[in-house]
N, C-alpha and C positions, 0 to 999 in steps of 0.2 A: 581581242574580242570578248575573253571571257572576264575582265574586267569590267567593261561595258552594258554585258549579258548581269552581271551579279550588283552592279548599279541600279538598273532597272529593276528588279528585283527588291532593293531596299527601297525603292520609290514605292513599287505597287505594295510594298507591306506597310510601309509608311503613310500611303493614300488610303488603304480600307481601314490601319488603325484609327488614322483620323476621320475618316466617314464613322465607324462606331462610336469615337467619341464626341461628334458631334449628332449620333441619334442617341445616346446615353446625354448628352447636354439638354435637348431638345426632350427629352422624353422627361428629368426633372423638373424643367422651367414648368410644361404641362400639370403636372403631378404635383408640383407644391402651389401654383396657381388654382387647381381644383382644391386641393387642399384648403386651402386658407379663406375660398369661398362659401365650401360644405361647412367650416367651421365655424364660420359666424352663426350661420342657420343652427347649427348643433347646439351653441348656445344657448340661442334664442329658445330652443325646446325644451334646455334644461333647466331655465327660468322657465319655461310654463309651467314644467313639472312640478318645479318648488312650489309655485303660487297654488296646483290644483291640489297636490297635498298639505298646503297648509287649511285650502279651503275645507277640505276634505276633516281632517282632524278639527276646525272650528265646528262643521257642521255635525259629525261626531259626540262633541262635544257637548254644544247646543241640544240634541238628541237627549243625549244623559239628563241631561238637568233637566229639561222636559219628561221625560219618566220617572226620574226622581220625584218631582212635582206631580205628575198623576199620582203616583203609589200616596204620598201625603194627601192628596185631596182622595184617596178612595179610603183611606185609613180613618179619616177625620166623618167621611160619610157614614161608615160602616160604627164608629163610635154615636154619630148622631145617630142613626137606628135604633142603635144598644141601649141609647139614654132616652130616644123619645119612647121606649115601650115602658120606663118607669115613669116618666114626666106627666103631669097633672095641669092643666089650665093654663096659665098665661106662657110656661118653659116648656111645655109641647109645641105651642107657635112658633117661638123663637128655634124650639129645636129643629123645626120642620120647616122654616126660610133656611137653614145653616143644611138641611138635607139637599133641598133644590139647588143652594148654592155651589155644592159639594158637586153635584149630579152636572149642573151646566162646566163647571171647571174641566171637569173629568171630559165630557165632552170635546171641549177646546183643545184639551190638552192630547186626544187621539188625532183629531187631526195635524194639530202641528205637527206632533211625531212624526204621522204619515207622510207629510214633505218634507217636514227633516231630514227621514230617511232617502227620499228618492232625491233631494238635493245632496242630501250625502255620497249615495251609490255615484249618483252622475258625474261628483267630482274623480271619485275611486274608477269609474270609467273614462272619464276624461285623461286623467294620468297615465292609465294601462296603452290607453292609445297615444300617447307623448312618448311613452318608454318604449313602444315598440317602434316609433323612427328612430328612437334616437337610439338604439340598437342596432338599425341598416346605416348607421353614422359612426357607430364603433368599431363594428365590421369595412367599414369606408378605409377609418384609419390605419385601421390596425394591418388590412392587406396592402393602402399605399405604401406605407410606411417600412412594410419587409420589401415590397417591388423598390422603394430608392434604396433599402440597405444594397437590395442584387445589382441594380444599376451603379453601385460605388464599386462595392465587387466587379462588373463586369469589363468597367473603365479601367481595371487595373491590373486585370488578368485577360482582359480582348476578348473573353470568350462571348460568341453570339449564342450560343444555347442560351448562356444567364440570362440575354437581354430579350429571347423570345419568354421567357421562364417571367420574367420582371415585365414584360408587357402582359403578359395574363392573366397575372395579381393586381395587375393596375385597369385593366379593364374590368375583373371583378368589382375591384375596388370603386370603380367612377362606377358603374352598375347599380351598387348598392348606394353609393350614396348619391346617384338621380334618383333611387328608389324613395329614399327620404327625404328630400329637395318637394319632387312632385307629391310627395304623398301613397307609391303606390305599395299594393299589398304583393311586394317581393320581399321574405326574411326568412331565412332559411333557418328552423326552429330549431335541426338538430346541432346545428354547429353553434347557436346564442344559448343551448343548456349546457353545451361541452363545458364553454366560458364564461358561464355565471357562475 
């Protein structure tokens, strides 16, 4: 009988190891299937990012040489001034087209600044708001990614603690990155300065 009794025994311990390992089976397929869906998306953002900071630095850019260009045309006015007050007869005229021209340049050239700049900020805000998904997509990976380390651990040592431990990183994990998927404002700020 007690051969029987201890038969039974290695079945039931042989039937629950195989029920864990097939929720540790079933819990990777899950896991690197979210995985590798978030990840496309992750991309996708991080080519945004590229393209809004290059925009960003063209527009920058653009900016400079636009004030570069007023400072010369306020230089060149402020010399016409200086020379129409000694100028006499026909190089007063001409000096004083070269002032107005000076005077409308200057002009144009505040405005453009003025959308330079806010086409610039907008880019610089557009990117701030790409880096902060693709932060809830770091946090994504970085907690899946320890939940399958403990899920290899826990296929290998049976232990259910790890595999409750590895589903709660992995629920954070799919969490944060539906958070960046849908767009929403879930990002836990103190743990993305921990890891910058």
């Amino acid at each position: 009988m007690s051969e029987i009794q201890e038969l039974r025994e290695q079945l039931d311990r042989s039937d629950a190891k195989n029920r864990l390992n097939n929720l540790v089976a079933i819990s990777v397929a899950i896991i690197s299937v979210f995985m590798a869906v978030t990840k496309v998306k992750d991309d996708n953002i991080v080519q945004a990012m590229l393209q809004a900071k290059s925009d960003a630095v063209d527009s920058w850019n653009e900016y400079q040489s636009k004030k570069l260009k007023h400072h010369m045309a306020e230089l060149g006015l402020s010399q016409a001034q200086a020379l129409r007050t000694l100028a006499k007869g026909p190089m007063e005229v001409v000096l004083e087209r070269q002032q107005k021209g000076f005077q409308e340049t200057i002009v144009r050239y505040q405005a453009e600044e003025e959308a330079l700049m806010k086409k610039a900020k907008g880019f610089d805000k557009q990117y701030d708001d790409l880096n902060y998904r693709d932060d809830q997509f770091d946090l994504s990976d970085a907690t899946l990614s320890i939940s399958l380390a403990m899920l290899a651990i826990t296929a290998l040592t049976g232990k259910r603690s790890l595999l409750f431990l590895a589903w709660t990183l992995a629920g954070f994990g799919i969490v944060m990155g539906l958070a960046g998927v849908l767009g929403l404002a879930f990002h836990p700020m103190a743990l993305t300065r921990l890891l910058s």
